[in-house]
C-alpha positions as CSV (number, residue, x, y, z in Angstrom):
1,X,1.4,-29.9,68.6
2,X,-0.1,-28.6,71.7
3,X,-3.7,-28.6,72.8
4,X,-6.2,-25.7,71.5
5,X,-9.1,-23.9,73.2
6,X,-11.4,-24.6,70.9
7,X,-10.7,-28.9,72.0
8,X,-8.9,-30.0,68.7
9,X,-5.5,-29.5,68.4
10,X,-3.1,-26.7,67.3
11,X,-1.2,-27.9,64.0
12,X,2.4,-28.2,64.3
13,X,4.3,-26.4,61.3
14,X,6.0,-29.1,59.2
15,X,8.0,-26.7,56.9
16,X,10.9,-27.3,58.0
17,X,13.6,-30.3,57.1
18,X,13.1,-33.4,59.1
19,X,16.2,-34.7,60.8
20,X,16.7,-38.4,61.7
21,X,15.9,-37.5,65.6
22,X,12.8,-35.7,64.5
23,X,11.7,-39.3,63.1
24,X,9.6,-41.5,65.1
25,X,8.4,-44.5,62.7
26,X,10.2,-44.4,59.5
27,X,9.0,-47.2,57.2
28,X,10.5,-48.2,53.5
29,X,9.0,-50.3,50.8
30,X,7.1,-52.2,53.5
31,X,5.1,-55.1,51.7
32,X,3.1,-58.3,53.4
33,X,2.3,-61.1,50.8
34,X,-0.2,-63.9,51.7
35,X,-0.5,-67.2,50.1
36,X,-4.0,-68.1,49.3
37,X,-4.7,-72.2,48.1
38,X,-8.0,-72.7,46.8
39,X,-7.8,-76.2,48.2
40,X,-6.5,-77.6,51.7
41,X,-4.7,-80.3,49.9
42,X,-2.5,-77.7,47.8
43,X,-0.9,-76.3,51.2
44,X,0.7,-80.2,51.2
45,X,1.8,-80.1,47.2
46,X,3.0,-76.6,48.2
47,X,5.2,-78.5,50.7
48,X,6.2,-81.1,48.6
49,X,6.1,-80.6,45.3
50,X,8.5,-78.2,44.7
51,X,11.2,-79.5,46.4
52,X,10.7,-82.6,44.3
53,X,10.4,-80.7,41.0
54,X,13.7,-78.8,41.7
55,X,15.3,-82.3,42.2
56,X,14.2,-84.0,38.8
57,X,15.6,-80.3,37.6
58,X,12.0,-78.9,36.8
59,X,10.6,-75.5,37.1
60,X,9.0,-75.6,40.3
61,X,5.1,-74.8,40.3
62,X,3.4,-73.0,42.5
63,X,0.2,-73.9,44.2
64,X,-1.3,-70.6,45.6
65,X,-2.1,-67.4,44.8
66,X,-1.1,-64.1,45.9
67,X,-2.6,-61.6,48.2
68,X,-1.0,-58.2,48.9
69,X,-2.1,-56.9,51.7
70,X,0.5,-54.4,51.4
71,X,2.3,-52.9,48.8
72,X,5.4,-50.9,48.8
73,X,4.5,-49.0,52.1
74,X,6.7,-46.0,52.5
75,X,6.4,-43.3,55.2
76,X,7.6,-41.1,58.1
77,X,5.8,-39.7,61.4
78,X,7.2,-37.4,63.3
79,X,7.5,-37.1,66.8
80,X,4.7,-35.5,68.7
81,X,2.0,-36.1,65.5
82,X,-1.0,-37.7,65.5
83,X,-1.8,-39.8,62.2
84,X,-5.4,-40.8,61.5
85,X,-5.4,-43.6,58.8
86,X,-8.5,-44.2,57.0
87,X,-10.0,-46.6,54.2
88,X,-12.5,-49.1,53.3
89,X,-12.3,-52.6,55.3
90,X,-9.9,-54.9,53.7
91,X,-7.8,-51.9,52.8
92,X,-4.2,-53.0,54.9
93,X,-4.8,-50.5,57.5
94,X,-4.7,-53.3,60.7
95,X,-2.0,-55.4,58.7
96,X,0.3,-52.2,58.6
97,X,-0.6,-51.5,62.4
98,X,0.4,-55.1,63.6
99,X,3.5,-55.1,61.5
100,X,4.6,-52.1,63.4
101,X,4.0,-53.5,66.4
102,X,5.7,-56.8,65.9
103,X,2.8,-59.2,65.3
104,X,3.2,-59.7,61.7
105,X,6.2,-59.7,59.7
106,X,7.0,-58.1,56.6
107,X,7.4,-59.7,53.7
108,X,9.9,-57.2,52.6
109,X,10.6,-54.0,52.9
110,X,11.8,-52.1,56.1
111,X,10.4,-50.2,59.4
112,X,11.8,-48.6,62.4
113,X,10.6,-47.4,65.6
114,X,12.3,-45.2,68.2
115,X,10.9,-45.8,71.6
116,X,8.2,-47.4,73.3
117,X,5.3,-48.9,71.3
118,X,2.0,-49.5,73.2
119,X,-0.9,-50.6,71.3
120,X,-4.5,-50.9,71.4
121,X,-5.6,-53.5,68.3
122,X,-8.5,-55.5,68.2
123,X,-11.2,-55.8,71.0
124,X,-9.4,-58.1,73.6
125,X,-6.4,-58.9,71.8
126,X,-3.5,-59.4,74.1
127,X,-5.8,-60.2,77.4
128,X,-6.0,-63.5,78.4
129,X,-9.9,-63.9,79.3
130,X,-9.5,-66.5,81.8
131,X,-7.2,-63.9,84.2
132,X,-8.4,-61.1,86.2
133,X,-7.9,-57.7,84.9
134,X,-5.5,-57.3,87.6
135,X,-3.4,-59.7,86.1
136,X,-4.0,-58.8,82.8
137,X,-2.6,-55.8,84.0
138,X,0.5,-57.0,84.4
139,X,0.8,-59.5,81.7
140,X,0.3,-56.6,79.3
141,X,2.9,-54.2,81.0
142,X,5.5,-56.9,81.0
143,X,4.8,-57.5,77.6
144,X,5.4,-53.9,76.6
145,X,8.7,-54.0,78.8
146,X,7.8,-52.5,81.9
147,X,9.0,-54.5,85.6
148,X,6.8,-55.2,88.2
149,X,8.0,-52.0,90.1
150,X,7.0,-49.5,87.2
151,X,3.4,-51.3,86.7
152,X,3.0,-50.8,90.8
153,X,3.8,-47.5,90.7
154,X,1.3,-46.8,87.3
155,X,-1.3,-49.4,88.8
156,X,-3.7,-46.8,90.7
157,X,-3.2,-44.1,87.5
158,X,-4.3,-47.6,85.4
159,X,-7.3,-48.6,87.7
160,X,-8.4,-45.2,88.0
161,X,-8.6,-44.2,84.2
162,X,-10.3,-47.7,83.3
163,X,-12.9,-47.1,85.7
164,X,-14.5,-50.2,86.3
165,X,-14.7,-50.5,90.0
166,X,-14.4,-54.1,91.9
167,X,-14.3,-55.9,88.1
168,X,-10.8,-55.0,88.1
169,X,-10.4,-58.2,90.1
170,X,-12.8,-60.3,88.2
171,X,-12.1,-62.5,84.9
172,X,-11.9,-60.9,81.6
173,X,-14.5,-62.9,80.4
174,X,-16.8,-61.6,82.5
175,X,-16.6,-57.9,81.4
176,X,-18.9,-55.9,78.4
177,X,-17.1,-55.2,75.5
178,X,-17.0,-51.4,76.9
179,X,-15.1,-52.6,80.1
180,X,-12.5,-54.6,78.6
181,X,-11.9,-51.5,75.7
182,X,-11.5,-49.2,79.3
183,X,-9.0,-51.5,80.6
184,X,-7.1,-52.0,77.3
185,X,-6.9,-48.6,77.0
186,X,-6.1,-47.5,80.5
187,X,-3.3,-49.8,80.0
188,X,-1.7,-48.7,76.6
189,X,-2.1,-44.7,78.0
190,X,-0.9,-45.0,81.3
191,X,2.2,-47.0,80.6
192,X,3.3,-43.6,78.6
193,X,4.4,-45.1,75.9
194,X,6.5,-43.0,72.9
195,X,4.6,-44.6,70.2
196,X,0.5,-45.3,70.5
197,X,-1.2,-47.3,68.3
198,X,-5.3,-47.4,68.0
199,X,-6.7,-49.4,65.6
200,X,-10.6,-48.5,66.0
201,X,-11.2,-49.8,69.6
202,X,-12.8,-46.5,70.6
203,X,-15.6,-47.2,68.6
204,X,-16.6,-49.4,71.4
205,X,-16.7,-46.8,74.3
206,X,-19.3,-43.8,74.9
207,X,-19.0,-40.8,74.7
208,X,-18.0,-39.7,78.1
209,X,-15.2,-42.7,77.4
210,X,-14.0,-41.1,74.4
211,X,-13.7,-37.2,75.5
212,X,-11.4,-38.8,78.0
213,X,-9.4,-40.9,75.2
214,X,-8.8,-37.7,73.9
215,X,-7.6,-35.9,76.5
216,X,-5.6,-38.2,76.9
217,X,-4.1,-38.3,73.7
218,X,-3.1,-34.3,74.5
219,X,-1.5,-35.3,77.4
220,X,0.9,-38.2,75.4
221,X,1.4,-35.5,72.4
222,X,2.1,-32.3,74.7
223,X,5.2,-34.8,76.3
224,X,6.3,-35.5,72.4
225,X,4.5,-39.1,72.1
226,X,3.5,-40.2,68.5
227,X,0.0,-41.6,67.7
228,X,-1.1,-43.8,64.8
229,X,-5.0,-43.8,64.9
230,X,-7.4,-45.7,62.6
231,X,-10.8,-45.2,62.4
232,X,-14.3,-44.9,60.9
233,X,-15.2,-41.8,63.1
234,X,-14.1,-39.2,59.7
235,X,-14.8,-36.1,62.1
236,X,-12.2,-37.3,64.7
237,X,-9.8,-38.0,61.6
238,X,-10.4,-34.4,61.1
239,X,-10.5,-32.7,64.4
240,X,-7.9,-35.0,66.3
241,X,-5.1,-35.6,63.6
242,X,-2.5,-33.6,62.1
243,X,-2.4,-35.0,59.1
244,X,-3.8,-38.6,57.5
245,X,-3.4,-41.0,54.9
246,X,-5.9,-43.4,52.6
247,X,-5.0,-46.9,52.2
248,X,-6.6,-48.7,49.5
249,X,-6.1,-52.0,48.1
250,X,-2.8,-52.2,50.0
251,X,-1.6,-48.9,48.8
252,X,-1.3,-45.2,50.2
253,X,-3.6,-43.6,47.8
254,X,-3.2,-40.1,49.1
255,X,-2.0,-38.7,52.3
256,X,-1.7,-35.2,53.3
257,X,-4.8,-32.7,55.1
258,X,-7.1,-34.6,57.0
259,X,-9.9,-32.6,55.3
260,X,-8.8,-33.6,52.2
261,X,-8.4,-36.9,52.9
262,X,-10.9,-37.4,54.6
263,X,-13.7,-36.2,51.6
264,X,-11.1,-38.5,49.6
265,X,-12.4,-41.6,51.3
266,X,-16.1,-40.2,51.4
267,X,-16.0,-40.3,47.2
268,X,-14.0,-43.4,47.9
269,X,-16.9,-45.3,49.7
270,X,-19.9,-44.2,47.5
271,X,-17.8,-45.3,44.2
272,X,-18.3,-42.6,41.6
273,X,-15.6,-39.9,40.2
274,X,-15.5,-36.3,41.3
275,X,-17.5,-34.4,39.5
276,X,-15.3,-32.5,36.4
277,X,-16.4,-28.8,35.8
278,X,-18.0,-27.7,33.0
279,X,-16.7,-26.0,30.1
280,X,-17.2,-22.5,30.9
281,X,-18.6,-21.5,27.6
282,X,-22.2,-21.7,28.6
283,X,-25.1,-20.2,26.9
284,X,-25.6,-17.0,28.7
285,X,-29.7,-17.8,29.0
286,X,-31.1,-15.9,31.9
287,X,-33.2,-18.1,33.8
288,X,-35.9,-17.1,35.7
289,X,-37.2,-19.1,38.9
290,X,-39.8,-17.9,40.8
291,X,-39.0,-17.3,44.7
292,X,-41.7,-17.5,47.8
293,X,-41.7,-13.5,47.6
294,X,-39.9,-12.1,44.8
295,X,-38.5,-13.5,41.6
296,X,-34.6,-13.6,41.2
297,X,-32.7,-13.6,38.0
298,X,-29.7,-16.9,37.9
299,X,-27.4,-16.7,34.4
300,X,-26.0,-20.0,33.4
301,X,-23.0,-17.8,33.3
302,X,-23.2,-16.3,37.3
303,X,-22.2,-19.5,38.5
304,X,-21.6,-21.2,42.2
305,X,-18.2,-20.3,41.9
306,X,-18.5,-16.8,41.5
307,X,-20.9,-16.3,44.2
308,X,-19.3,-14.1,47.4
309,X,-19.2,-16.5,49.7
310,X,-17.9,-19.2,48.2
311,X,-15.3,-21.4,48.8
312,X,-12.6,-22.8,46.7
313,X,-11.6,-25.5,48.4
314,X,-14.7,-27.2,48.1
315,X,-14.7,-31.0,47.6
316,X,-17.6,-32.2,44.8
317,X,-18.3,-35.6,43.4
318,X,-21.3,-37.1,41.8
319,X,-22.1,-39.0,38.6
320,X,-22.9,-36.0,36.6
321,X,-26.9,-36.7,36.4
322,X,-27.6,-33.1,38.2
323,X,-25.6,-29.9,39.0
324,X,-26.1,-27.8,41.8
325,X,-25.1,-24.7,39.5
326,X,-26.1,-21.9,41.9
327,X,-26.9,-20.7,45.4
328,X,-28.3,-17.9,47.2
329,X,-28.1,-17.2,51.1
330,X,-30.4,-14.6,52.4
331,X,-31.6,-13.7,55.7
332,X,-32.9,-10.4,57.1
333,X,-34.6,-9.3,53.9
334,X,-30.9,-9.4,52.3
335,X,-29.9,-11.9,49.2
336,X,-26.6,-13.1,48.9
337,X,-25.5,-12.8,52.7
338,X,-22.5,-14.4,53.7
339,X,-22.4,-12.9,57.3
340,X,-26.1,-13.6,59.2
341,X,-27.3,-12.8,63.1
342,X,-28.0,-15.4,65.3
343,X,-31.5,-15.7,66.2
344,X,-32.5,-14.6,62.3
345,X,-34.2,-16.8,59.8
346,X,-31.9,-17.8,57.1
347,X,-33.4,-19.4,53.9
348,X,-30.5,-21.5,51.8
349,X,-31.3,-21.9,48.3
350,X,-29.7,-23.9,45.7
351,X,-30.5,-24.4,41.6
352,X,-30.0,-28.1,40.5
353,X,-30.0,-29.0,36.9
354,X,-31.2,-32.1,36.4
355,X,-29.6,-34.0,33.2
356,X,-32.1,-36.7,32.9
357,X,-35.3,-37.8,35.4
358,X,-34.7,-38.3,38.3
359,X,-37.8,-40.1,40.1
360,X,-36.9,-39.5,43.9
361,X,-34.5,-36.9,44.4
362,X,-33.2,-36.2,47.8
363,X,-32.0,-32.9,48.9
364,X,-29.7,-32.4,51.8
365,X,-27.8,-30.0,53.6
366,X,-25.0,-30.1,56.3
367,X,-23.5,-27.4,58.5
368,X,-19.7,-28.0,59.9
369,X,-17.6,-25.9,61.6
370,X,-13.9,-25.0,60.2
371,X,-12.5,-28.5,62.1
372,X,-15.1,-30.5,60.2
373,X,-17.5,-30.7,63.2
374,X,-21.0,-31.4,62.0
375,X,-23.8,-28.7,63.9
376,X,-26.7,-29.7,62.0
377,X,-27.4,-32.0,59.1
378,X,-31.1,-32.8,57.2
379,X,-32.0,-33.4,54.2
380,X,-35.5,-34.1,52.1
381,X,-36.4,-37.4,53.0
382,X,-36.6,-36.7,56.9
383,X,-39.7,-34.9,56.3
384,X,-42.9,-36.6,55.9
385,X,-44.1,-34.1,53.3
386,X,-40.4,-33.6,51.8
387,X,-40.0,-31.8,48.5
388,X,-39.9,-34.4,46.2
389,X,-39.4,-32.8,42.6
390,X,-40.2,-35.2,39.5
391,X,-37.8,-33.9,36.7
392,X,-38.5,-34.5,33.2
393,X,-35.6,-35.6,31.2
394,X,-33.9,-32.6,31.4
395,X,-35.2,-29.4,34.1
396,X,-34.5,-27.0,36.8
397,X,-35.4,-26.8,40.6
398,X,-34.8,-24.6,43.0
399,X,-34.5,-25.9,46.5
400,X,-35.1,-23.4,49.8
401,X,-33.6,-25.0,53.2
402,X,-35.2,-22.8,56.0
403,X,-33.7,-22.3,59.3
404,X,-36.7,-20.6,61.1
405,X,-35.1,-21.0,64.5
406,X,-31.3,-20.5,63.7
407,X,-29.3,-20.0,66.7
408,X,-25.9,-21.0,65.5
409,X,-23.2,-19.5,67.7
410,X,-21.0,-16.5,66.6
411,X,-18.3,-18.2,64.3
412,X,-17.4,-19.1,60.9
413,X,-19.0,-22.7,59.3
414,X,-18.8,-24.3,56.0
415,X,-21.8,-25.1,54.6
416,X,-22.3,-28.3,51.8
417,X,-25.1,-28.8,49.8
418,X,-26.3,-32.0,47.8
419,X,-28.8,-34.3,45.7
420,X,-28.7,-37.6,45.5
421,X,-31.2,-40.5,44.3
422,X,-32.3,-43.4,45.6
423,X,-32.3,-46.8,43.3
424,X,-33.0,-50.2,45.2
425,X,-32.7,-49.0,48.9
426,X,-29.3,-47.1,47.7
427,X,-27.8,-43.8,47.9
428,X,-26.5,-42.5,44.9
429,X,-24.8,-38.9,44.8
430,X,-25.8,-37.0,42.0
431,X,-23.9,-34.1,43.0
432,X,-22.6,-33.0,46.2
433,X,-20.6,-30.0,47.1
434,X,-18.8,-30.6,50.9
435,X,-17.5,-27.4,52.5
436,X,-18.9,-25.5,49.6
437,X,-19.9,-22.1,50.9
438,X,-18.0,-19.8,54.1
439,X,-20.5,-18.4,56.4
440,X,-19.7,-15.9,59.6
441,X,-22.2,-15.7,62.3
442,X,-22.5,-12.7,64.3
443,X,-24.0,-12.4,67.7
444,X,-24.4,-9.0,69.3
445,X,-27.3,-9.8,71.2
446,X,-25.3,-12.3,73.3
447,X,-22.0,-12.8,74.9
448,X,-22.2,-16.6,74.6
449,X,-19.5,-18.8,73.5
450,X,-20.1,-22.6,71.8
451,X,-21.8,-23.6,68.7
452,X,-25.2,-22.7,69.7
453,X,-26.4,-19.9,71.6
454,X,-29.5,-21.4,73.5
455,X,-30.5,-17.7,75.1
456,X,-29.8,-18.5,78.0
457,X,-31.8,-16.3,80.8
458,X,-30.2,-16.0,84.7
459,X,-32.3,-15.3,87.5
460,X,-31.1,-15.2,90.9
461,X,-33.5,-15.5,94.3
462,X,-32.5,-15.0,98.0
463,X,-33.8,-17.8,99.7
464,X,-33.0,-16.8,103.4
């Protein structure tokens, strides 16, 4: 995998067989059991009693329960990939992490690691607050296995890439939780280790701070390093990694593309099912809905999926209560558009079916580039006078999003649509459609590269 232009990076092809040298953490039926007592007192009958029971020839009881925090954990990583692993908190993502580092051990199962594991865990962990960075420094690179002559020679690279000045010779305890994420970073990169481990520690840093992560991270993978990276952050899942899995209840639920993983976990967090399609033997009523300027005929039987534009790799979820059965994009004084000018108005329309009321429906919309990067996001409830559309207990609305001053950049985007409801401060999706519909911007006013195209104007003065 090799760093692209456009700042993500270039997939490696993984057709081909895997040898064993090709393998950089192989792991087999990994599991990690914990005992949980109810009372303080059972941990000293757990002691006691059951050696005494199996003495007086008794079944021996038990006086704690079970927690899997892992279960049957079986994977392989190649060398030079980037993993992201994602899922809900209390899902085993830092237990697997700290078992391949060494921390915890297994409760069965197998793992292996070829090379050099650095690792960058919980804010702080490994740092010993009372010692100066400087000595922290070395306490963390003799842990990892380096001498005193390899950290000397890394030590300015380390100090430089932390950038935190004169604090480098100041106790831990005295740094932001930003400074001592720099350090504990600076130290796991610049060590160059073979295997690197992030367990959601750059959520801590800005943004400056984690540009530089990344570039970082090309730098490890162009020399062949591995990288196991857990996060929140579901766009750098999808821009960063090369592939990803979802842990759930101590269990890889699904692993493969980190777009489709990644909506995976999104239906995952709000807790309903994907939304299953409807028989296709629909009543071919012709509906007609009124427009700003012109009316425009929608069949029941023209659907969203047949629309040019579309895109069938969509992900949609929702509990069923409303369908977005049907879109139009038209800019230019043109319907159905899938390529548009920068610089035009576009008006996105979508038809939702509502299957019962629905007192305060939100409408959104989101605009993502191919690498799941996120250019502009609203939706109905940002606006003080938002469209708020009071169904009866069955009806049909058609929604308009207007982008009067559209300067995307020239470039293909996914566009996702959605309506969701609000019941006691929460969101619940009705139906959204992520990724949804294809759309190419054009620019031939402009030579300008990027997402947007801010017309830029250039004027040069002599001044002597």
């Amino acid at each position: 995998m090799l760093p692209s232009a456009s700042g993500g990076f270039r997939k490696l092809e993984r057709g081909l067989r895997m040898s064993s040298d090709d393998i950089a953490i192989r792991i087999s039926n990994l599991s990690k059991c914990y005992f949980i007592y109810d009372r303080s007192q059972d941990r000293l009958k757990q002691y006691l009693y059951p050696r005494l029971q199996k003495l007086m020839g008794r079944q021996p009881k038990n006086y704690f329960r079970e927690f899997w925090a892992l279960r049957d954990i079986s994977l392989e990583v190649k060398k030079g990939e980037i993993v992201g692993i994602i899922g809900r908190n209390g899902s085993g993502k830092s237990t697997l992490l700290q078992i391949i580092c060494g921390i915890l051990t297994q409760t069965s199962g197998t793992f292996e690691t070829k090379g050099r594991v650095a690792a960058l865990l919980e804010l702080g962990s490994g740092f010993n607050p009372e010692f100066t960075g400087r000595e922290n420094v070395y306490m963390n690179g003799a842990i990892i296995g380096l001498s005193k002559e390899e950290i000397d020679a890394r030590f300015d690279d380390i100090t430089a890439f932390a950038d935190i000045g004169e604090f480098i010779e100041q106790p831990i305890k005295m740094y932001s939780s930003g400074m001592v994420v720099r350090l504990a970073f600076a130290v796991s990169a610049c060590v160059e280790p073979d295997i690197l481990i992030v367990d959601e520690a750059l959520a801590v840093g800005d943004a400056k701070f984690q540009a530089k992560c990344f570039r970082r991270f090309e730098e490890l993978v162009s020399r062949g390093a591995t990288i196991l990276f857990v996060t929140h952050s579901t766009e750098q899942v999808v821009r960063h990694c090369d592939w990803a899995l979802l842990l759930d209840k101590g269990q890889i639920v699904m692993r493969g593309h980190s777009r489709d993983i990644v909506n995976a976990y999104l239906d995952m967090l709000f807790g309903v099912e994907r939304v299953k399609r409807p028989d296709s033997d629909l009543k071919t009523k012709n509906l007609q809905i009124a427009g700003n300027a012109q009316n425009i005929s929608r069949f029941e039987t023209d659907k969203f999926e047949n629309r040019a534009g579309y895109n069938t790799y969509e992900f949609r979820w929702g509990n069923h209560d409303a369908e977005i059965f049907d879109f139009c994009i038209s800019s230019g004084g043109n319907l159905n558009v899938t390529r548009i000018e920068t610089g035009q108005p576009v008006i996105m329309t979508i038809w939702v079916k509502f299957h019962r009321r629905v007192e305060l429906p939100i409408y959104g919309l989101t605009i993502k580039t191919p690498d799941g990067v996120t250019v502009f996001g609203s939706n109905s409830r940002d606006f003080d006078n938002g469209p708020l559309f009071l169904a009866g207990e069955r009806g049909i609305c058609k929604v308009s999003f207007t982008l009067r001053n559209q300067h995307l950049g020239a470039g293909e985007y996914l566009l996702s649509f959605g309506v969701a409801e609000e019941q006691a401060g929460e969101i619940v999706p009705l139906d959204r459609r992520y990724d949804a519909v294809c759309l190419q911007v054009l620019n031939h006013s402009s030579r300008a590269f990027g997402l947007v195209d801010c017309s830029m104007n250039v004027e040069v003065t002599a001044v002597s």
